[in-house]
C-alpha positions in Angstrom: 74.9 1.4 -15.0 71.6 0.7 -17.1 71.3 -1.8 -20.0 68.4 0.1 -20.9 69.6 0.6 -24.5 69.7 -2.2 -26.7 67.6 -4.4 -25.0 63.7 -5.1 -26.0 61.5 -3.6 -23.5 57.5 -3.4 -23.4 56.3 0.2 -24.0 54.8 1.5 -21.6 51.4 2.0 -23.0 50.8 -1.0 -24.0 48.8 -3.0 -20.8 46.7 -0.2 -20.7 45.6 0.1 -24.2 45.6 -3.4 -24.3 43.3 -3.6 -21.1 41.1 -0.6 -22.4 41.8 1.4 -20.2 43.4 4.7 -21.8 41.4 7.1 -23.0 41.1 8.4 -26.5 40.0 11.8 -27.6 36.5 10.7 -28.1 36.7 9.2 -25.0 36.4 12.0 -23.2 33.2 13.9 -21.5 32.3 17.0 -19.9 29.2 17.9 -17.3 27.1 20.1 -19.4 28.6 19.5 -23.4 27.2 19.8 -26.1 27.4 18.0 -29.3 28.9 20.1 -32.7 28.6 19.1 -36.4 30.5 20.9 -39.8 28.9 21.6 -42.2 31.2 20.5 -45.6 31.5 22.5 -48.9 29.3 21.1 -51.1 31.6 22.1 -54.4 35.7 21.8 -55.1 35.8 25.3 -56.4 33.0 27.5 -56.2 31.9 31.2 -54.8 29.5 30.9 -51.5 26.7 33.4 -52.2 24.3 33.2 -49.9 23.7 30.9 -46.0 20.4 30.5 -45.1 20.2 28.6 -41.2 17.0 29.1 -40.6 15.6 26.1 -41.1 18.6 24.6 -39.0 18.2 27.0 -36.0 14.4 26.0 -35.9 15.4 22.5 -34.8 14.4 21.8 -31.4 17.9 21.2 -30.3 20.2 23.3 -31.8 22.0 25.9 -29.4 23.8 27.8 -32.1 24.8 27.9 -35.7 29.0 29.3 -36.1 29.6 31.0 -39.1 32.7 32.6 -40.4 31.6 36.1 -38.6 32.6 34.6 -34.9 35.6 33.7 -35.8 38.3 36.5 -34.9 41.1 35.7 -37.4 39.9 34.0 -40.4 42.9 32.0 -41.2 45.1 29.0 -40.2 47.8 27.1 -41.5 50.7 25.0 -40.5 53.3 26.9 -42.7 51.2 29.4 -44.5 47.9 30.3 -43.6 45.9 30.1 -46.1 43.2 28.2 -45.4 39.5 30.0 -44.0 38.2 28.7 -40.8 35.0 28.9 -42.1 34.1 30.4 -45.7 31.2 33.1 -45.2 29.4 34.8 -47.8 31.3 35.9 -50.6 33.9 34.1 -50.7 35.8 30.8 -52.2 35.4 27.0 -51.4 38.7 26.0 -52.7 38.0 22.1 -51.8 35.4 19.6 -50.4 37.5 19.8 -47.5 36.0 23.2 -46.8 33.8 24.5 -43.7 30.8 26.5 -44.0 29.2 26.4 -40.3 29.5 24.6 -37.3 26.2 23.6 -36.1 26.0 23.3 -32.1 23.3 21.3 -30.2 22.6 19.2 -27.3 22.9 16.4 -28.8 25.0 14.3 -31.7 21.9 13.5 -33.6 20.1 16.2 -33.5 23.8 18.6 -34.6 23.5 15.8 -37.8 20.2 16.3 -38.3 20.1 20.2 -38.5 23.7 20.7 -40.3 21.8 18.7 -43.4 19.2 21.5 -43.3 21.6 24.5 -43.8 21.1 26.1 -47.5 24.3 27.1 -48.9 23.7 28.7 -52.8 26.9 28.5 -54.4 27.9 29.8 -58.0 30.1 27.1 -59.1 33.8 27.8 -60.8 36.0 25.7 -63.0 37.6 22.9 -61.3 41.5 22.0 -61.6 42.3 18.6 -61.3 45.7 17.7 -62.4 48.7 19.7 -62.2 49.5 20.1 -65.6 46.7 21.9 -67.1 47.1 24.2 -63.6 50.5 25.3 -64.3 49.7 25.9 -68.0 49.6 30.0 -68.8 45.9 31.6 -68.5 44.7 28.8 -66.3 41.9 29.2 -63.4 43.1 30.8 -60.2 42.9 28.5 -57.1 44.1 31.7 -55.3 43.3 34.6 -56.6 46.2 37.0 -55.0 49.1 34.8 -56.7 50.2 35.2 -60.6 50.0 31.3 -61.4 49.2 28.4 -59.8 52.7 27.0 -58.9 53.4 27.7 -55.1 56.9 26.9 -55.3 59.7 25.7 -58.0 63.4 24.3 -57.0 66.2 24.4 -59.4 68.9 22.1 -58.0 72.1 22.5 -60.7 75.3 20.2 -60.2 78.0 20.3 -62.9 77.1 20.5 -65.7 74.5 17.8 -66.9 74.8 18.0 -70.6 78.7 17.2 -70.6 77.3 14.4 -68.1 75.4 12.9 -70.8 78.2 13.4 -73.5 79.9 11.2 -71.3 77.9 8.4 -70.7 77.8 5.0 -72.9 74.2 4.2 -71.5 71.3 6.5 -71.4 68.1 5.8 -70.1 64.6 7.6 -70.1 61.3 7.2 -68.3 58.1 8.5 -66.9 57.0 7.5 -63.6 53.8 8.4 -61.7 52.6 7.8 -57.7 48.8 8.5 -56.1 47.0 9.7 -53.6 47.3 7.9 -50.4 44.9 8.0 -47.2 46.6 8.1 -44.2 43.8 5.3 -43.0 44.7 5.6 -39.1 42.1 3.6 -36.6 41.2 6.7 -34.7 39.3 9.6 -36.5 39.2 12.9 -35.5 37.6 13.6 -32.1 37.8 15.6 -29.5 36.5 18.4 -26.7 36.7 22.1 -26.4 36.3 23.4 -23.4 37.4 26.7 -20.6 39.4 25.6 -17.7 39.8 26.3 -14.3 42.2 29.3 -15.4 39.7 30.4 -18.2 42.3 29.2 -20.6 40.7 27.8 -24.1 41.3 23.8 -23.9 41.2 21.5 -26.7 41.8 17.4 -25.8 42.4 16.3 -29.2 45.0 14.0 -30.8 48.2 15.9 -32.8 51.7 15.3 -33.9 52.9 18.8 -32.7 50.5 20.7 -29.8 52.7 23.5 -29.5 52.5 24.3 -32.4 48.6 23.8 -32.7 48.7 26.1 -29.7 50.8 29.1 -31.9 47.7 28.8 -34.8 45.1 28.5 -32.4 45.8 31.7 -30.2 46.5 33.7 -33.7 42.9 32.5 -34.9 41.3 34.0 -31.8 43.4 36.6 -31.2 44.5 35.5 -28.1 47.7 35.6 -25.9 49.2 31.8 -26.1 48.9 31.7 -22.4 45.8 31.5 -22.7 45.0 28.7 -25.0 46.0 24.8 -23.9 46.2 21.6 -25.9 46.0 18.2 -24.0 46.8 15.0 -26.2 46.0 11.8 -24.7 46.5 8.3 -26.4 46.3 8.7 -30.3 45.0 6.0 -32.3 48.2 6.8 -35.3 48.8 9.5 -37.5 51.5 8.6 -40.1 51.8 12.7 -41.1 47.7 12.8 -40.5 48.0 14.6 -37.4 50.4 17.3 -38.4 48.1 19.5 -39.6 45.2 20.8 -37.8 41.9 19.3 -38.8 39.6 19.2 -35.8 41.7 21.1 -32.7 41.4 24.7 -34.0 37.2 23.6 -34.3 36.8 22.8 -31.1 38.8 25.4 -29.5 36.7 28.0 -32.1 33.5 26.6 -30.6 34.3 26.6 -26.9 35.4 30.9 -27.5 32.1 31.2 -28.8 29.9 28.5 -26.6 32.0 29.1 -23.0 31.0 25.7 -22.7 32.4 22.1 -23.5 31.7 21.0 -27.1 32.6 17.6 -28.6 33.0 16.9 -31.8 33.1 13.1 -33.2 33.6 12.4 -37.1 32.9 9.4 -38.5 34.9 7.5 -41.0 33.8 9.3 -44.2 34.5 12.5 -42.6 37.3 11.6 -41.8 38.7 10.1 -45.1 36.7 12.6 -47.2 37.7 15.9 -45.5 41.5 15.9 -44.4 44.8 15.6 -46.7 46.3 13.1 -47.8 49.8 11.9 -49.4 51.1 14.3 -52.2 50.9 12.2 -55.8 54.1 13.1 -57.7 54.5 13.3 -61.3 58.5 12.4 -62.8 60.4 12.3 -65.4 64.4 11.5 -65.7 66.9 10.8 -68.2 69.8 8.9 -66.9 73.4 7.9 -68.0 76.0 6.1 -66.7 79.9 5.1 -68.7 80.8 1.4 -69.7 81.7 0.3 -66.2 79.1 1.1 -64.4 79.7 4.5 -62.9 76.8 7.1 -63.1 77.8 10.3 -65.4 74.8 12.3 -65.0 70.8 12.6 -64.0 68.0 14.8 -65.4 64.9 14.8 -63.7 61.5 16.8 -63.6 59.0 16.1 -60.9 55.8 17.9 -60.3 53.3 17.7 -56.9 49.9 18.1 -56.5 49.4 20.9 -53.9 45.6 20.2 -53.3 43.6 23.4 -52.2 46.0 24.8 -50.3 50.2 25.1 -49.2 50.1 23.4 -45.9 53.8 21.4 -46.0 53.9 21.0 -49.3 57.0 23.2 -49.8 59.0 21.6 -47.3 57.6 17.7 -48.5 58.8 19.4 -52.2 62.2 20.1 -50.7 63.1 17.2 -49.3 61.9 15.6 -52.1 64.2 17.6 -54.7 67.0 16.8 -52.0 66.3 13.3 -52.3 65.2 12.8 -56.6 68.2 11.1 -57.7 68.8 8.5 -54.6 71.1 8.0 -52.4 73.7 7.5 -55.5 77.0 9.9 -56.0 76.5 11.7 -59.6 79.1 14.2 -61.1 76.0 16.0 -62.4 73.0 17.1 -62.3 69.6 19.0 -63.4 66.9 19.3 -61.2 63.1 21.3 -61.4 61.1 20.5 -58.9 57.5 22.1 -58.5 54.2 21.8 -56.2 51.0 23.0 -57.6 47.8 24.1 -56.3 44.7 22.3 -57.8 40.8 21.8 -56.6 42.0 18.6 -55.2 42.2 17.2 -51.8 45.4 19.2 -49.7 48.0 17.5 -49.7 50.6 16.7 -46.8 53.0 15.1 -44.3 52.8 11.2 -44.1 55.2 8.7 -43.6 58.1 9.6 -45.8 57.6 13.2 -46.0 58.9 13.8 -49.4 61.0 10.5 -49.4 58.3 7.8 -49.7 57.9 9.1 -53.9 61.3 9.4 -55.3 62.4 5.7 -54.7 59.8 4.6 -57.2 61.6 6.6 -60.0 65.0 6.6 -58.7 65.5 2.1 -58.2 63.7 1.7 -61.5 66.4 4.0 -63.3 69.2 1.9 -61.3 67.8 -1.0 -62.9 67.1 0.1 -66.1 70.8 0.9 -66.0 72.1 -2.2 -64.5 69.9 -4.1 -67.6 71.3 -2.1 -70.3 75.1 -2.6 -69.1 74.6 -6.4 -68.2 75.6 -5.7 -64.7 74.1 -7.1 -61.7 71.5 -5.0 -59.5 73.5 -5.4 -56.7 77.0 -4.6 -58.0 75.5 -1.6 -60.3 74.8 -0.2 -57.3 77.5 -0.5 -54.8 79.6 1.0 -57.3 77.5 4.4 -57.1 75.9 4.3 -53.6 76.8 7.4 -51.4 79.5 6.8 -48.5 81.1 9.2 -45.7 82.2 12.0 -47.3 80.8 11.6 -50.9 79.3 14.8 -52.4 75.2 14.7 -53.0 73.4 16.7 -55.7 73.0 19.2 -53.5 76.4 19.6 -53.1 76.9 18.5 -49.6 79.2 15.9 -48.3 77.5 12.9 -46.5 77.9 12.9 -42.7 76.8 11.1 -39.7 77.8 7.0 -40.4 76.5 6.5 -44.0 75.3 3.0 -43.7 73.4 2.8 -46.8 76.0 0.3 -48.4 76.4 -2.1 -45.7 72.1 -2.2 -45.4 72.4 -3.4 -49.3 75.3 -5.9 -48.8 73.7 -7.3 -45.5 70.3 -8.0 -47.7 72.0 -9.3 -50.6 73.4 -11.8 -48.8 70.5 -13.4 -46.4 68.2 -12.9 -50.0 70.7 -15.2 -51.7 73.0 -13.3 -53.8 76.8 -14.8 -53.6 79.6 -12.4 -54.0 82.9 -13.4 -56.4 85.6 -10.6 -56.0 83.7 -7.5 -57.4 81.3 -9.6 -58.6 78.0 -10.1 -57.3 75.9 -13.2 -58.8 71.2 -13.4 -58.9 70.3 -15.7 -56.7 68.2 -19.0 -58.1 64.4 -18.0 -57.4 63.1 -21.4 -57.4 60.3 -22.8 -59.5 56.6 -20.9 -59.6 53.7 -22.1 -57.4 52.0 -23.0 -61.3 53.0 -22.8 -64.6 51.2 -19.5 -65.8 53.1 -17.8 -63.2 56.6 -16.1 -63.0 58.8 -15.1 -60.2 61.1 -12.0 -59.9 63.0 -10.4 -57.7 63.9 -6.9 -57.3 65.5 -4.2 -54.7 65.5 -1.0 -53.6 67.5 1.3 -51.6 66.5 4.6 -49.9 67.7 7.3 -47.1 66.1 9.9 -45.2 66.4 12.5 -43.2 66.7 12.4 -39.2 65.0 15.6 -37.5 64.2 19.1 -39.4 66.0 20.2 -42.7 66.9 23.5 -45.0 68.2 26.1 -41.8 64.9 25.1 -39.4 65.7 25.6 -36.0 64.6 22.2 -34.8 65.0 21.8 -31.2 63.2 19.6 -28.8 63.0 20.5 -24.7 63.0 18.5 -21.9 62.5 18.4 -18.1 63.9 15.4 -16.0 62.6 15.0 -12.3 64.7 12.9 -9.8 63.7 11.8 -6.3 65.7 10.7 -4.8 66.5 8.1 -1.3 67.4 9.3 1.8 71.0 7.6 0.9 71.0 10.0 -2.0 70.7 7.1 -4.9 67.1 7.4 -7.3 64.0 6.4 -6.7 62.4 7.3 -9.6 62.5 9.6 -12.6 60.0 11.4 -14.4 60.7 13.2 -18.1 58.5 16.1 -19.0 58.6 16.2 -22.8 55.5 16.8 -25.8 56.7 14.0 -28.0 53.5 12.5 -29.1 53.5 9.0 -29.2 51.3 8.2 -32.4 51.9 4.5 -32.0 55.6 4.5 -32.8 56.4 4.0 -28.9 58.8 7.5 -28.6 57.8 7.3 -25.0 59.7 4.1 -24.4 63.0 5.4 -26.3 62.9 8.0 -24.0 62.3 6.6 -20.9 65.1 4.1 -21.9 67.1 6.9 -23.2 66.7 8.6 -19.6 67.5 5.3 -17.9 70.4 4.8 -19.3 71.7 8.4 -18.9 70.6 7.8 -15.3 72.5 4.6 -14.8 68.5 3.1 -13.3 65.8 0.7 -14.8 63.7 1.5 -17.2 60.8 0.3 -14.4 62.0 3.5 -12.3 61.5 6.6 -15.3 57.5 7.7 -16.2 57.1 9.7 -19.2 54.3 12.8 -18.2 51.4 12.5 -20.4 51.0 16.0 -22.4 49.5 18.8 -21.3 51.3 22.1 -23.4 50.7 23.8 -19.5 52.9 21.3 -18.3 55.3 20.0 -20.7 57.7 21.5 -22.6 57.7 21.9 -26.5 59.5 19.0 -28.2 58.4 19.8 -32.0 56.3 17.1 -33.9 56.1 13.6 -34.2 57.2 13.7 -37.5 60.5 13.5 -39.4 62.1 10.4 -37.6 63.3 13.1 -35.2 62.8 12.3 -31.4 65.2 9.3 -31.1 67.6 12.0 -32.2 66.2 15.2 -31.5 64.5 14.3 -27.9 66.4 11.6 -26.9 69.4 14.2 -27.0 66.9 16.7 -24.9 66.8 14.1 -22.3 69.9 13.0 -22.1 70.9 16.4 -21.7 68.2 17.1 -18.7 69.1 13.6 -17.2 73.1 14.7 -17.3 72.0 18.3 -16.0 69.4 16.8 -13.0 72.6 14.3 -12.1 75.4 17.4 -11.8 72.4 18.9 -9.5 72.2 16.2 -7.4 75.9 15.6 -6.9 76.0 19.5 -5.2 72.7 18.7 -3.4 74.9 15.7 -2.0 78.2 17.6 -1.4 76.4 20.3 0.0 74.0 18.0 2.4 71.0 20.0 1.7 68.5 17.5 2.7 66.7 17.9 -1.1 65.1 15.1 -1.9 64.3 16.2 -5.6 65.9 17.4 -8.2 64.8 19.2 -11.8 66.4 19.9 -14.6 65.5 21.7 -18.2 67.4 20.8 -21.2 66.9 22.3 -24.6 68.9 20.3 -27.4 69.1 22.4 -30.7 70.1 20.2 -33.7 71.5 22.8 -35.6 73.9 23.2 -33.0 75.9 20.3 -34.1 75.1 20.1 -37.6 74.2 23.4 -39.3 71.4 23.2 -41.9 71.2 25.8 -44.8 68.1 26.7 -47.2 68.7 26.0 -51.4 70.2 28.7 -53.0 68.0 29.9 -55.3 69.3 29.6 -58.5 72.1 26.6 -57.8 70.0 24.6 -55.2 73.4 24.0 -53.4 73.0 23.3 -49.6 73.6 21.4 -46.6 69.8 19.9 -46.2 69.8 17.7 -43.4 70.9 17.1 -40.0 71.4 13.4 -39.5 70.0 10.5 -42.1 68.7 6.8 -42.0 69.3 4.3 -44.4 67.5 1.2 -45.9 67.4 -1.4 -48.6 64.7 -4.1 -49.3 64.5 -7.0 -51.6 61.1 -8.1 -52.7 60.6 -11.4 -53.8 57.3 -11.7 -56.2 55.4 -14.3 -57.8 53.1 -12.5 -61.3 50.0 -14.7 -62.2 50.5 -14.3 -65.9 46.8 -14.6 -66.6 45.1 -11.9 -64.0 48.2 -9.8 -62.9 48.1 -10.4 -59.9 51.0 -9.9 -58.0 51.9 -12.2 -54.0 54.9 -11.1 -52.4 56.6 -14.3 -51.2 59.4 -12.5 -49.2 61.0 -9.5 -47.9 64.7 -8.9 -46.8 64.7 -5.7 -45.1 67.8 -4.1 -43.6 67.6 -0.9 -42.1 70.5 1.2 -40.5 68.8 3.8 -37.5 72.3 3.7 -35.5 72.5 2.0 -32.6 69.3 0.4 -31.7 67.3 2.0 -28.8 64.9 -1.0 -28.7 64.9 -4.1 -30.9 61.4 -5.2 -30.0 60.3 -1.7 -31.5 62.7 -1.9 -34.1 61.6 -4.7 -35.6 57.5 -3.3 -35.2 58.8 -0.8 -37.0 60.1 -2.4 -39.9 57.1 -4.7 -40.0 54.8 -1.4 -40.1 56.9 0.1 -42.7 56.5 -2.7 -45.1 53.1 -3.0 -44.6 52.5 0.6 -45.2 55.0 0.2 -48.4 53.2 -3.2 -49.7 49.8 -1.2 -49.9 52.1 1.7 -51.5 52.8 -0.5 -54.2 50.4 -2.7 -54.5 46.9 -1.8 -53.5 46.1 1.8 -51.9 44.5 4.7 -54.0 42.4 7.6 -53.0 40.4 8.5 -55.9 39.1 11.5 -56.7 36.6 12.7 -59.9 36.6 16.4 -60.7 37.4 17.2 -56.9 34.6 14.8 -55.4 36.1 12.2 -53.5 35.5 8.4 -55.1 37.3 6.7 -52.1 34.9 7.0 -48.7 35.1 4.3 -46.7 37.6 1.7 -45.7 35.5 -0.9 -48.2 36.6 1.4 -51.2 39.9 2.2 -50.0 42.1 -1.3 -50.0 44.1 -1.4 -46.7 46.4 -5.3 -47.3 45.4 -7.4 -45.2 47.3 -10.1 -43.6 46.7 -12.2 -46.7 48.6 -9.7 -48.9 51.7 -9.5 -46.9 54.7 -11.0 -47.2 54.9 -14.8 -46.3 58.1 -14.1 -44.6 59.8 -10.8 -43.7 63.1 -10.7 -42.6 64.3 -8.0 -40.5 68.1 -7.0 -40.1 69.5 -4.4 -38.0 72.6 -2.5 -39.0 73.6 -0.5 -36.6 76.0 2.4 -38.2 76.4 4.7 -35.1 75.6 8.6 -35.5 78.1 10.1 -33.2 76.0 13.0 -32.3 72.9 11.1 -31.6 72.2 10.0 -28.2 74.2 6.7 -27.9 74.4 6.8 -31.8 70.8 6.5 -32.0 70.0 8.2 -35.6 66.0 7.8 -36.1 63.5 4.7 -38.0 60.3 5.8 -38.5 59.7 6.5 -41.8 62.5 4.8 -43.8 60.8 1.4 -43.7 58.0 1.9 -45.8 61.0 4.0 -48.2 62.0 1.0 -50.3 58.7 -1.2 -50.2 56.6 -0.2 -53.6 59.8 0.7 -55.4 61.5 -3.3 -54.6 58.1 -4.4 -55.6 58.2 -2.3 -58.6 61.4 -3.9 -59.5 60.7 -7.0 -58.4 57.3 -7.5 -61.1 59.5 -6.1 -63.9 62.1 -8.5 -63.5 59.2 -11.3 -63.2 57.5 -10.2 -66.7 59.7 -8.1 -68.2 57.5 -5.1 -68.0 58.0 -1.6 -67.0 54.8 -0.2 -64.8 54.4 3.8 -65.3 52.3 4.1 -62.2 51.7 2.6 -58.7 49.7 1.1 -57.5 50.5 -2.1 -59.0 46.7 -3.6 -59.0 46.3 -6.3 -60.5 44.2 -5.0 -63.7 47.2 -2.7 -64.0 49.9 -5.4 -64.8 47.3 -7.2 -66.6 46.7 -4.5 -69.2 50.7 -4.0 -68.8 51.5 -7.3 -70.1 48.7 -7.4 -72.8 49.6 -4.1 -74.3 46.5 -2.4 -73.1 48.0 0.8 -71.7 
């Protein structure tokens, strides 16, 4: 047998991205191209009355100008479509995210040149910026065919949350508020349209879910899906970014109408200017919990800002509902969650999906309660966190190895805490680097969910090749499967997944690059779901391609390959189901991860600035596929949650976009990282997930701000309303300024 599982291997992409070799999207050229340029709404919310080109098409240059008249079907969208191609005359810009024209010439310069002389006259409407005043009674329409601005509302009811509160000795209140977040990957949007061979219209592009890109693609033209073909090579990341189309369903628009290749190239401030972002949430809880410790009961409002249009905020609002009060067991509890539409950038997946907000609210009500009763953080909440079998507010038990427990008592302990019976006791933080400076500590625990939730039919397919020796025994393998690797290195969990299943090296198994002609449909790269989803597709198509060859053998055919197709349905195992609609009651999720991190801080008193000195982080994703990736992971996670907490903001000013560039958007750098991070792998085995694999992804960056959070509070003794935590933020904090 293998030992491909558990064991740190190299991915497989990395000597060739490393050596420079592996082509990007805008790597990519065609005999004959041409060059293509958008031309961007000039107004969040405004009527379009009138597109004059002239003075565009007079450049000497320009090929073509595409309006909103050659597009076939007007509308896209990843759950609802919603959203215009291109906005012709008489109707709304909804964003500054908007198209007006694609202008087409033989050159990138000269397609710049002439979309800055297309005159657009608009009659400018009133602009919604924050959620509030958009779900108020009488407020501006950012769509005019729906009664209000609110796109969706969940009412999760548990018990009944006012006897909760009757019974409680503690009760706590709050406010709590998160931003907008760019997704800030290296690689912006490129790509090239072209026909092939087949007459079939190509896009090479990166993207989380091709398939998919392929089902809104065809429906835009009016096309069979046969006839349409998405090829993603290496993608420079996508945390969520990539989930929506921004750039694929351009390109394939202009090679219908050119017949020719067209590349498109955005710079930076396109990029960060014109695609969604990370939904800002708005909460408010009330909390209670008896003498001893144990939680009675949890009230809780949050709101999300929509942006222009629905792409996944709906599902991002479910699984945040499903996740508002933590991973914590509670007798009862009240729920309204909402998402709203505003003039503001759309909103959408990234790393978290829903789950990256509520920790922020939920670990600052744990310690607010822990405070108030005089009980440890640590031992406040082992006494309420979920484990097998508990009952969530959604009124599902927990299945599938609940680790989340054994992730908190394995960071306790390396971060210093000492345990006395029941009793857990602060470690001593050691003295300040100077004497207008304090040190805190603080933690934060979090779960998410593995694969697709609320009845989706997530299913991934896969196709495993064997050829095999003339002695019958493999040569090699190859797995046929669209799971984008964005960076998170899903093509190496497969291909050790498949060696394993295969009983070969991980040196004999090659992972097809993706071509939606040639590989099957595996869903997105998103939800933590292809360790568990996928890796369950091949090992099904690795266990299928081995019965083959054992007849091939028995038989003596002479084959010397084998194929197999597998598809793995998750709901096939675990059954999801959608809220009820007035209870919220439901079994959301298919599989979970779990995670808890302790952030030590150090607070400079006079400037508020905050330096995290270290960070225990123990995560549970089953058993571990690969502890080199594991631990990259992790390390990614944190990073992403330490600029969460502590530094990222995209800003926006009635609709305009503030934040542009990377020098106004403020990525941490090395310097702002943890001095030390220690990384500790609990291993909780998921019995349906391919050698108990569950999923890692996103958790990581789950607990980051919120420990941080935590961590500055017990430091100064001040509770922040908002993240990020800048530094003129805790300054005004502990001066009373707001």
């Amino acid at each position: 047998m293998s030992d491909a599982i558990g064991t740190p291997q190299a991915r497989l992409d990395i000597a060739a991205k490393v050596k420079g070799t592996r082509k990007y999207p805008q790597d990519f050229n065609m005999e004959g191209q041409l060059w293509a340029a958008v031309v961007w709404a000039a107004h969040p919310h405004a009527i379009v009355r009138r597109i004059d080109t002239s003075a565009a098409e007079a450049v000497p240059g320009v090929v073509r100008i595409i309006t909103s008249k050659d597009v076939p079907v007007n509308s896209y969208g990843i759950g609802i479509p919603d959203q215009p191609v291109l906005v012709g005359e008489g109707e709304k810009v909804r964003w500054v995210g908007d198209r007006i024209a694609i202008v087409v010439a033989q050159d990138l310069r000269t397609a710049h040149r002439a979309r800055d002389l297309v005159r657009v006259d608009y009659e400018p409407l009133p602009v919604l910026t924050d959620v509030f005043t958009a779900m108020k009674d009488g407020a501006p329409l950012v769509h005019e065919n729906r009664p209000n601005n609110i796109l969706h509302h969940i009412p999760i009811r548990k018990g009944n949350v006012e006897e909760g509160f009757a019974q409680a000795d503690v009760i706590v209140e709050g406010e709590v508020a998160t931003p907008f977040v760019e997704h800030a990957y290296m690689q912006p949007e490129a790509g090239i349209g072209y026909i092939d061979e087949e007459g079939r219209v190509t896009v090479i592009a990166a993207a989380q879910w091709p398939h998919d890109d392929l089902h809104q693609i065809a429906r835009m033209l009016n096309l069979p899906e046969d006839q349409v073909r998405e090829i993603v090579p290496a993608v420079g990341g996508a945390f969520g970014g990539r989930e929506d189309m921004y750039i694929q369903h351009l390109l394939a628009l202009c090679a219908f109408v050119m017949r020719r290749p067209i590349k498109m190239v955005w710079d930076r401030e396109e990029s960060i200017t014109h695609t969604g972002k990370r939904h800002p949430f708005y909460f408010a809880y009330k909390v209670g919990a008896k003498r001893d410790g144990t939680l009675t009961a949890v009230k809780i409002r949050l709101i999300s800002d929509a942006g222009a249009y629905a792409s996944t905020s709906i599902p991002v609002l479910n699984n945040a509902a499903s996740f508002a009060a933590g991973p914590y067991k509670y007798p009862h509890a009240h729920v309204d969650a909402y998402t709203v539409f505003t003039n503001n950038a759309v909103t959408m997946a990234m790393r978290g999906f829903g789950a990256t907000q509520p920790p922020v609210m939920y670990e600052r009500m744990m310690d607010q309660l822990a405070e108030a009763l005089q009980m440890d953080p640590v031992e406040f909440r082992l006494k309420n966190l979920l484990g097998d079998g508990d009952i969530t507010i959604t009124g599902n038990a927990m299945w599938g190895g609940v680790g989340i427990k054994e992730t908190l008592r394995q960071a306790a302990i390396a971060a210093g805490w000492r345990q006395q019976g029941d009793r857990w006791i602060k470690p001593d933080l050691g003295q300040p680097s100077a004497p207008h400076k304090k040190r805190g500590i603080g933690i934060a625990c979090a779960y998410k969910n593995v694969g697709y939730s609320f009845g989706f039919d997530d299913k991934s397919e896969a196709e495993v090749i064997l050829r095999l020796r003339d002695d019958g025994s493999i040569a090699s393998a190859t797995v046929k499967t669209a799971a984008v690797d964005v960076g998170q290195g899903v093509t190496t969990a497969l291909a050790q997944i498949a060696a394993e299943a295969l009983g070969v090296p991980v040196s004999r198994v090659r992972v097809a690059l993706i071509d939606t002609a040639d590989t099957p449909n595996a869903g997105s790269s998103s939800a933590s779901r292809h360790t568990y989803i996928t890796g369950n597709a091949v090992y099904g198509a690795c266990k299928a391609a081995l019965e083959k060859r054992e007849r091939i053998l028995l038989e003596e055919t002479g084959e010397m390959t084998v194929s197999a197709k597998y598809l793995y349905r998750g709901r096939s195992r675990r059954p999801t189901t959608a809220y009820d609609p007035v209870t919220g009651q439901c079994n959301p999720h298919i599989s979970y991860s779990y995670g808890t991190e302790i952030a030590l801080v150090e607070v400079d008193l006079e400037t508020g600035e905050t330096e995290v000195l270290k960070m225990w982080a123990a995560h549970d994703a089953g058993k571990v596929v690969n502890p080199a990736m594991y631990f990259g992971q992790v390390a990614g996670g944190v990073h992403m949650g330490v600029g969460y907490g502590l530094t990222e903001e995209f800003i926006m000013e009635n609709g305009v976009p503030r934040t542009r560039r990377f020098s106004e958007y403020f990525i941490p750098t090395v310097l702002d990282m943890p001095r030390e991070l220690v990384s500790l792998a609990v291993e909780v085995e998921d019995p349906t997930g391919p050698f108990g694999a569950k999923g890692l992804g996103e958790t990581p960056t789950l607990p980051t701000a919120a420990a941080i959070a935590n961590a500055i509070h017990d430091a100064t003794g001040v509770w922040l309303k908002r993240i990020p935590a800048t530094s003129e933020m805790v300054w005004r904090a502990l001066h009373g300024k707001g």
